[in-house]
Backbone bond lengths (Angstrom), bond angles and torsions (degrees), N, CA, C in turn:
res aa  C-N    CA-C-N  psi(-1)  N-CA   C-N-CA  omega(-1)  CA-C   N-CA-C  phi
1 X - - - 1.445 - - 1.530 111.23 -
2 X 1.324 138.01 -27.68 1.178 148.36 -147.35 1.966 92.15 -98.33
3 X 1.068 97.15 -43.69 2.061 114.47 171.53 1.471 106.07 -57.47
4 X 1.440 113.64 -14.99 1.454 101.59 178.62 1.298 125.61 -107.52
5 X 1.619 110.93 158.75 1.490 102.19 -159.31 1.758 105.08 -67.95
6 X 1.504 125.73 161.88 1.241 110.18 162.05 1.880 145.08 -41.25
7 X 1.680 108.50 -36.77 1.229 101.98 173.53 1.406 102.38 -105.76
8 X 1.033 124.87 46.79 1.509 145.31 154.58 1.732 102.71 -46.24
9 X 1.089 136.94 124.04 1.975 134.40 178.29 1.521 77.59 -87.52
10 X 1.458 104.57 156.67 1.313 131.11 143.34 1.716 113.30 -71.51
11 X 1.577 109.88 168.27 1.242 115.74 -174.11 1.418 112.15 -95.20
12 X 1.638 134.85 153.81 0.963 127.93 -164.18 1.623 108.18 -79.69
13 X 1.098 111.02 144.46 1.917 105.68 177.35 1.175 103.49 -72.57
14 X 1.493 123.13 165.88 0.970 126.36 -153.43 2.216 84.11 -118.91
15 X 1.105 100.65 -50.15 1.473 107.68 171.18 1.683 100.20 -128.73
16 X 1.825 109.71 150.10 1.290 115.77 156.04 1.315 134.48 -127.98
17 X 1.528 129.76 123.69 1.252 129.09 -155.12 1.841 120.51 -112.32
18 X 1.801 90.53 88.94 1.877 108.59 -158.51 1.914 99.55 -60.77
19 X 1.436 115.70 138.84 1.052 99.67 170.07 1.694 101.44 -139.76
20 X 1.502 124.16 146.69 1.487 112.32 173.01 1.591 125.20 -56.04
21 X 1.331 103.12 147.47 1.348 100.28 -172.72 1.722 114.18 -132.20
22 X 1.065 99.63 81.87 1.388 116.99 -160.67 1.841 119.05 -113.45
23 X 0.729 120.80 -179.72 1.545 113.18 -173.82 1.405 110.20 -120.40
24 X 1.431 118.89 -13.07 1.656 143.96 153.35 1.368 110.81 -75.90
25 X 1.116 131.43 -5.29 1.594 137.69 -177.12 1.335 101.62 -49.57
26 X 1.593 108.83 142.91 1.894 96.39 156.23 1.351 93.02 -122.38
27 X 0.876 134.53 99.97 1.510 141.94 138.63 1.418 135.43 9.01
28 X 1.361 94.54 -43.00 1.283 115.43 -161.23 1.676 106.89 -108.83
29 X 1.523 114.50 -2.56 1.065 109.20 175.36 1.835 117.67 -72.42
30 X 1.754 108.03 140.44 1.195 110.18 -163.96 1.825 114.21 -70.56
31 X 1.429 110.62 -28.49 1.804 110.90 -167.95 1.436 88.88 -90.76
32 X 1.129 144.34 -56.56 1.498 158.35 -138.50 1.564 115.12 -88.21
33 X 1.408 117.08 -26.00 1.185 132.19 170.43 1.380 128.80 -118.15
34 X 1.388 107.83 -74.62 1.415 118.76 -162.72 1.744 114.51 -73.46
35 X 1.722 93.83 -52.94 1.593 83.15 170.31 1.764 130.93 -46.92
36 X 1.830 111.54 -31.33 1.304 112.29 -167.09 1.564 100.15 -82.37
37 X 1.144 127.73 -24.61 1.289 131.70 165.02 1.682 107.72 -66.79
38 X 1.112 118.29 -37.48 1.561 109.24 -170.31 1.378 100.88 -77.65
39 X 1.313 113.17 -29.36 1.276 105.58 -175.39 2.004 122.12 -82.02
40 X 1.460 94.13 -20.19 1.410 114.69 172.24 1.923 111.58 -59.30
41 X 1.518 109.71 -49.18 1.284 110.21 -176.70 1.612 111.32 -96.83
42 X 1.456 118.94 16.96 1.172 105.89 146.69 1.174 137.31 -117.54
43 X 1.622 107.38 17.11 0.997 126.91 175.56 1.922 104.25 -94.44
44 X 1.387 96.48 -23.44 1.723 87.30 -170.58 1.790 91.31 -103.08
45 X 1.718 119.25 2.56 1.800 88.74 175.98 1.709 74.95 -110.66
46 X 1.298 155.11 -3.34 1.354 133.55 -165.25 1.214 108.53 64.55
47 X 1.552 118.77 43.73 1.810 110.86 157.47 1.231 117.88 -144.18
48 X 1.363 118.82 -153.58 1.542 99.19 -151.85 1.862 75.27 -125.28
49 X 0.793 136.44 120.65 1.673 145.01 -178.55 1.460 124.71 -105.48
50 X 1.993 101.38 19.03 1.184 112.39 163.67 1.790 131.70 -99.97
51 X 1.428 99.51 156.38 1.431 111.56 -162.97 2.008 99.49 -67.24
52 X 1.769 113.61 147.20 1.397 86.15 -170.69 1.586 92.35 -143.07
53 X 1.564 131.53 131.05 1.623 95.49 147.52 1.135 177.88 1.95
54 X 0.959 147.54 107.79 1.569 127.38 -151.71 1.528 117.16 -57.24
55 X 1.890 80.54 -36.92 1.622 96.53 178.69 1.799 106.78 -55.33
56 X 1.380 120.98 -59.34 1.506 115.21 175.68 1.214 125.09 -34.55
57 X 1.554 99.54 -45.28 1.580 97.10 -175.46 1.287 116.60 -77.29
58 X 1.491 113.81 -32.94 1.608 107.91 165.35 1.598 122.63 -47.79
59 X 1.371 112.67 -52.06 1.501 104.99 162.97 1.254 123.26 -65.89
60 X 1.300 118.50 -38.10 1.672 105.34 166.60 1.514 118.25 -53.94
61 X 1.071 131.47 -17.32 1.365 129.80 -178.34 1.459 112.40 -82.03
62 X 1.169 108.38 -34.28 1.636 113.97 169.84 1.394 117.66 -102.08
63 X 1.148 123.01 21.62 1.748 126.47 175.58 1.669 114.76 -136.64
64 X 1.644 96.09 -26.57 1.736 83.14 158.18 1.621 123.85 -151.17
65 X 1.097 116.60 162.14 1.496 123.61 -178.90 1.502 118.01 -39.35
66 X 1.240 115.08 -40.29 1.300 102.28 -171.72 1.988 100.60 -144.58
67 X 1.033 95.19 144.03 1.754 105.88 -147.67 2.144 91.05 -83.57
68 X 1.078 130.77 154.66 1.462 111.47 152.55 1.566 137.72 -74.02
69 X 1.249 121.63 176.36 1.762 98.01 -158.66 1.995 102.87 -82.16
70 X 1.504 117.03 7.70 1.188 80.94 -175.50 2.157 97.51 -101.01
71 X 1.239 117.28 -27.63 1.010 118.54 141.50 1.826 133.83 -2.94
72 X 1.409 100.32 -72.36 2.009 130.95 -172.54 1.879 83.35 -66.45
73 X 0.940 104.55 -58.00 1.635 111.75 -175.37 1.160 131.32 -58.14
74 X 1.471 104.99 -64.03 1.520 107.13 174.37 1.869 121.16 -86.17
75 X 1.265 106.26 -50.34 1.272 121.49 -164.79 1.657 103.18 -67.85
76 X 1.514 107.34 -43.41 1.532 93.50 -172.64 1.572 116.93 -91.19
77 X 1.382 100.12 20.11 1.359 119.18 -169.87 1.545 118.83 -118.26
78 X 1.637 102.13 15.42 1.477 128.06 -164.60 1.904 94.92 45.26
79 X 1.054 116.36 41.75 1.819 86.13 -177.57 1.914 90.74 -115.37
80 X 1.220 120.04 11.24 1.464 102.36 -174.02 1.255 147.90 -67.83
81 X 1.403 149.33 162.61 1.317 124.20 -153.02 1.365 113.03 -57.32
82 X 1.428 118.09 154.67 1.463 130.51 -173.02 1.552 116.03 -99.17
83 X 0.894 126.76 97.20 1.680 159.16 -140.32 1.900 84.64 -87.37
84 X 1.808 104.35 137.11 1.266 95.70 137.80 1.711 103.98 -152.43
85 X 0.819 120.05 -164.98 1.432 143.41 159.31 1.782 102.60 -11.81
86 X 0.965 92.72 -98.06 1.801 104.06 -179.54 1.469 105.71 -55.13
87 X 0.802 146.77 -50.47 1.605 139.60 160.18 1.760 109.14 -54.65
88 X 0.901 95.89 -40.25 1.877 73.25 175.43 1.636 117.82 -76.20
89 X 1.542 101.64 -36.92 1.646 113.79 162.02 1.622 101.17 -33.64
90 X 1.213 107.80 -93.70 1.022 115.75 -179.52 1.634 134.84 13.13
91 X 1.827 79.08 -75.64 1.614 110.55 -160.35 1.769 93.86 -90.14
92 X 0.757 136.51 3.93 1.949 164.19 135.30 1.443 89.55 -40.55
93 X 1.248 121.83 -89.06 1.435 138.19 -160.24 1.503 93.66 -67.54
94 X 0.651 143.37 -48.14 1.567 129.93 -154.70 1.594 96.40 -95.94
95 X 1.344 131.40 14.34 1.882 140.82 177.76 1.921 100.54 41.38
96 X 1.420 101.14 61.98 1.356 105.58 166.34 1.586 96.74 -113.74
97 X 1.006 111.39 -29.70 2.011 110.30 -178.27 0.904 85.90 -129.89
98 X 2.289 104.43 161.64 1.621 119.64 164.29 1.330 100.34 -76.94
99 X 1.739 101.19 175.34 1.311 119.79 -179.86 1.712 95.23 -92.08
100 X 1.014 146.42 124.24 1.228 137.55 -176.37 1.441 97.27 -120.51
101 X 1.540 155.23 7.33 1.319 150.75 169.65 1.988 89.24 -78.13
């Protein structure tokens, strides 16, 4: 950018992702922020940029060609989330895993 002449235009975006900009903001809120952003940059890299089971990723590894990045990263990297009892309950109840007992 610095190589270019001053009335140089910028390039057109291809997508744009509006967010409030306020000094009351919470940032950290999950519907209001992060999801519309998560959903913004996986729409502009084409992947899926959600957190997954080991169990998911194990079936994702045998059901499709190409794994998502938290998957490639963690799971095949033995580093994936660390499962217990009450989290698998959980994720039981909420029909993200079978009940296999």
């Amino acid at each position: 950018m610095r190589l270019r002449p001053p009335d140089w235009p910028l390039p057109r975006p291809d997508a744009i992702h509006h967010i409030v900009e306020d000094f009351l903001t919470d940032w950290t809120a999950p519907n209001a922020h992060i999801l519309p952003l998560r959903r913004f940059l996986e729409n502009c890299l084409s992947t899926d940029l959600r957190n997954f089971f080991a169990e998911s990723c194990f079936l994702f590894a045998f059901t499709h060609q190409k794994l998502p990045p938290f998957c490639q990263q963690g799971y095949m990297r033995m580093q994936g989330l660390v499962g217990s009892q009450e989290l698998r309950h959980h994720a039981v109840q909420a029909g993200l895993l079978q009940d296999y007992t």
